[in-house]
C-alpha positions in Angstrom: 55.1 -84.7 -46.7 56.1 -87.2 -49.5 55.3 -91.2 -48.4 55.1 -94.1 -49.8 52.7 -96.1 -49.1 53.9 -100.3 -50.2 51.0 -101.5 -47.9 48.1 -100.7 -45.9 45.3 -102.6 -45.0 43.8 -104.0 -41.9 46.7 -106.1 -41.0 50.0 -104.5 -41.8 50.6 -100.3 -43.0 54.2 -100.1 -44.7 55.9 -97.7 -46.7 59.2 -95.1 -47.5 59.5 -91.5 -46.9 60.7 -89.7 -49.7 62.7 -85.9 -49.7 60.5 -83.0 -50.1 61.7 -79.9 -50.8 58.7 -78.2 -49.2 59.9 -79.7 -46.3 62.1 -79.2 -42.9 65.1 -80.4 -44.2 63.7 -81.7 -47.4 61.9 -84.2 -44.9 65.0 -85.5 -43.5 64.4 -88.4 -40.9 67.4 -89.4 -39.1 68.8 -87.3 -35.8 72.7 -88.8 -36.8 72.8 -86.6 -40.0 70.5 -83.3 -39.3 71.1 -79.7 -39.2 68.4 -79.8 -36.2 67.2 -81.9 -34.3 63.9 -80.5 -33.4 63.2 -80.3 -37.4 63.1 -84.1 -37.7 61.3 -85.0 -34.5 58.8 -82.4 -36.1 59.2 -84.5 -39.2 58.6 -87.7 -37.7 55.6 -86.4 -35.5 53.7 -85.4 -39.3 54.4 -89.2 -40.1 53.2 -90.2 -36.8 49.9 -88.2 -37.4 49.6 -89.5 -40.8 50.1 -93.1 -39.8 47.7 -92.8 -36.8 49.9 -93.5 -34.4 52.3 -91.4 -31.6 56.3 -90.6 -31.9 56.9 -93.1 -28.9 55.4 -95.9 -31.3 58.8 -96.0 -33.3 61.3 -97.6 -32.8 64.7 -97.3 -34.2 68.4 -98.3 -34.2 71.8 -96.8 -34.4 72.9 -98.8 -37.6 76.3 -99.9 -38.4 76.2 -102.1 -41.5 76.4 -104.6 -38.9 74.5 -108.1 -40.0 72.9 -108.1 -36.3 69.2 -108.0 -35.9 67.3 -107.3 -32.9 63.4 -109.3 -32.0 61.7 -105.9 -30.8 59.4 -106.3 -27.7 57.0 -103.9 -25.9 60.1 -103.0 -24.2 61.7 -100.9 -26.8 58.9 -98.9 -27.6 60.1 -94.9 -27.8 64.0 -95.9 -28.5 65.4 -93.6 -30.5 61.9 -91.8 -31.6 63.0 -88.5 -30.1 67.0 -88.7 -29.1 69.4 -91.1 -31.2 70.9 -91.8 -27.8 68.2 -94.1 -26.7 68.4 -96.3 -30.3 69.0 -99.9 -30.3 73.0 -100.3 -30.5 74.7 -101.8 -33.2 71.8 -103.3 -35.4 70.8 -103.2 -38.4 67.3 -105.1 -38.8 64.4 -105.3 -36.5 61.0 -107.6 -36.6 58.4 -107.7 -33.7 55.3 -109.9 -33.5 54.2 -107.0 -31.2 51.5 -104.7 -32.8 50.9 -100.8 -33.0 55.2 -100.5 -32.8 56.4 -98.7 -35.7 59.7 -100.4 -36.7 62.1 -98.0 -38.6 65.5 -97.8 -40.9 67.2 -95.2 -42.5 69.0 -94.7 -45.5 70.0 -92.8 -49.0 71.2 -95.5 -51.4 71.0 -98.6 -49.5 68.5 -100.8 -50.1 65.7 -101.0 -47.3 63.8 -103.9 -46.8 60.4 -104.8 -45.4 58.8 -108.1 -45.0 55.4 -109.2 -43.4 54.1 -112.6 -42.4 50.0 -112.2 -42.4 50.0 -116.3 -40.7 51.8 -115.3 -37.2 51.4 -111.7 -37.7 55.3 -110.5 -37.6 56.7 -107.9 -39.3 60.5 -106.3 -39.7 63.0 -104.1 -41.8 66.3 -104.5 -42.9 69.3 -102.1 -43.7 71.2 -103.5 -46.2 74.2 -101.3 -47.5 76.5 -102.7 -50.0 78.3 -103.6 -46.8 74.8 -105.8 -45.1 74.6 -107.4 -48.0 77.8 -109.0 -48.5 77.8 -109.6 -44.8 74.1 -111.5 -45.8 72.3 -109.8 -43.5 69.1 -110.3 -45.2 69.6 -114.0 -45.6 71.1 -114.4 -42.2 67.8 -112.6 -40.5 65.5 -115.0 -42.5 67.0 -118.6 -41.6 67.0 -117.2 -38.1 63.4 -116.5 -38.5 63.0 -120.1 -39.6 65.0 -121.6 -37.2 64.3 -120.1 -33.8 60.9 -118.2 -34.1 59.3 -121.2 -36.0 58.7 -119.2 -39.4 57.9 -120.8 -42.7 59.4 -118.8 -45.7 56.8 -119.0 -48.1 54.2 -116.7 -45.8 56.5 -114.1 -45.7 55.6 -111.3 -48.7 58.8 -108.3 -48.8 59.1 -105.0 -50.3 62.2 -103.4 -51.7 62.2 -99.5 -51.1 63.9 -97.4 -53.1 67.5 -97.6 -53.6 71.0 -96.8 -55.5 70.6 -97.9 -59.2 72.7 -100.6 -60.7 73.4 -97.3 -63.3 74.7 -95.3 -60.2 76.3 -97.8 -58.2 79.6 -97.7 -59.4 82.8 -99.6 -57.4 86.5 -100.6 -57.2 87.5 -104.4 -57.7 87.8 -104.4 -54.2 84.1 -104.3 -53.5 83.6 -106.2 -56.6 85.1 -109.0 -55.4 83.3 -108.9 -52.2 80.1 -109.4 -54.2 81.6 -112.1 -56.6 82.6 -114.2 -53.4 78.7 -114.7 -52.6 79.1 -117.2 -55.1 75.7 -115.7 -56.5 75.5 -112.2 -57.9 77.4 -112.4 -61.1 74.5 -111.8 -62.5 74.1 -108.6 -61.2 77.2 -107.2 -62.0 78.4 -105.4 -65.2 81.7 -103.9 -65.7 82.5 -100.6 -68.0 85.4 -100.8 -69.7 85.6 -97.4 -70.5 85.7 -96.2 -67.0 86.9 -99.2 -65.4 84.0 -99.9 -62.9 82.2 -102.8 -62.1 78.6 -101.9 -61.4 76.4 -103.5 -59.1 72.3 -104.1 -59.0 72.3 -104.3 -54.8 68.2 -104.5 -55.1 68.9 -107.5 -57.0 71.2 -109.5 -55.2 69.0 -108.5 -51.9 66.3 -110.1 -53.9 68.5 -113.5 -54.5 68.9 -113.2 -50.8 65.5 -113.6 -50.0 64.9 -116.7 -52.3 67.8 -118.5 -51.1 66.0 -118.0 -48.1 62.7 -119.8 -50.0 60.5 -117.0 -50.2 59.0 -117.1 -53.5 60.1 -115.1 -56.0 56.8 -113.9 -57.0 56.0 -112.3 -53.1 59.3 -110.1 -53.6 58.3 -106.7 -55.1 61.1 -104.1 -55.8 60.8 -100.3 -56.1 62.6 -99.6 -58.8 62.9 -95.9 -57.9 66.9 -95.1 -57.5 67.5 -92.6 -54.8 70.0 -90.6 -57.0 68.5 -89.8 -59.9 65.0 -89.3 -58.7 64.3 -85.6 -57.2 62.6 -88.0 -54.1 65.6 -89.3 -53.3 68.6 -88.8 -51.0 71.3 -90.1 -52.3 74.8 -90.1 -50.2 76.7 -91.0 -53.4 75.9 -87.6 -55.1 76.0 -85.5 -51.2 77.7 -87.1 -48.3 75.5 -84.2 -46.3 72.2 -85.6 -47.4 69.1 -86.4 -45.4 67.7 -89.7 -45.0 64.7 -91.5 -46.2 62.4 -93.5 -43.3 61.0 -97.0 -44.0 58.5 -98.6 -41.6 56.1 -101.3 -40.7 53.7 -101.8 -38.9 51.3 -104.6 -37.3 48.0 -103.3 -36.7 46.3 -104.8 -33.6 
């Protein structure tokens, strides 16, 4: 099994699946987009013994490139480990002050994003699509962190998982102009003359996200790995019938 490991010490473990070709379904991780179902619970039990912990430790959501989030309690341990029907509805970012609850997203081109706090111990993942990140998803969840869980901005640290490439993420002026309406990610956009695409660094602007929010730039680290041209990654762009990649964190007790 092919993991990424971002973090893992005594506080905090964190990290991405990656596909595998050895693998049951090349180490595919979501239930919503599997050939079977009993291959990626088997998949996410081998993460499960590699992380230490159990399958009913996760905790996952049905994600909708929605920009809700969702303050995980003991409550929720076990949703959608085992049956997508149990998953948190309509939600696309999670974060817990709980430990030993595996918080998990999904994708293939979208950027994942995990942060930490190592002052009052929470921890959380976003989903942000092209589609989160206009909405602001990212920057949305962090000035509610601020505002109603009492969070300062410069003890959070955040890791960008592997994404869509600014080389492979090609759109329409439509979704160009969805991005240019932020106000600031012209910077992150080029357009090709030649094939009359705007292309669009999503890591980057995710990035911008956070430090609007005040986290310092230097406690952002991005994985530079894109999910379509690296054999490790699925990548709906280049196979709508793809697998998915699992990002998690975890607080450790």
């Amino acid at each position: 099994m092919k993991i990424k490991l971002y973090e893992n010490n005594k506080h905090f473990t964190a990290g991405m699946t990656m596909k595998d070709e050895s693998g049951l379904e090349k180490n595919n991780m979501a239930l919503h987009v599997c050939k079977n179902p009993d291959h990626v619970v088997e998949n996410r039990k081998m993460l499960a013994a590699f992380l230490n912990c159990r399958l009913d430790d996760f905790v996952c959501a049905h994600q909708t490139h929605s920009a809700n989030f969702h303050r995980v309690t003991l409550e929720d341990k076990g949703r959608g480990a085992g049956q997508s029907e149990t998953a948190i509805p309509d939600t696309d970012a999670l974060y817990t002050f709980e430990p030993n609850l595996l918080l998990c997203t999904f994708t293939a081109d979208c950027v994942p994003v995990i942060f930490s706090n190592k002052v009052n111990g929470l921890v959380g993942v976003i989903h942000s699509g092209w589609q989160g990140t206009v909405k602001e998803i990212t920057l949305k969840l962090f000035k509610h962190l601020k505002q109603m869980e009492g969070c300062h901005p410069g003890d959070f640290h955040v890791q960008l998982g592997a994404a869509l490439s600014q080389e492979k993420f090609e759109v329409d002026e439509d979704v160009y102009v969805k991005f240019k309406d932020l106000g600031y990610a012209d910077d992150f956009i080029y357009y090709n003359s030649q094939t009359g695409k705007y292309h669009i660094d999503n890591q980057l602007t995710v990035k911008k996200q956070c430090e609007l929010a005040g986290i310092p730039a230097d406690q952002i680290k991005i994985d530079q790995t894109c999910t379509y041209l690296s054999p490790d990654g699925f990548s709906y762009r280049q196979n709508k019938k793809c697998g998915r990649h699992l990002t998690f964190v975890m607080r450790k007790r």
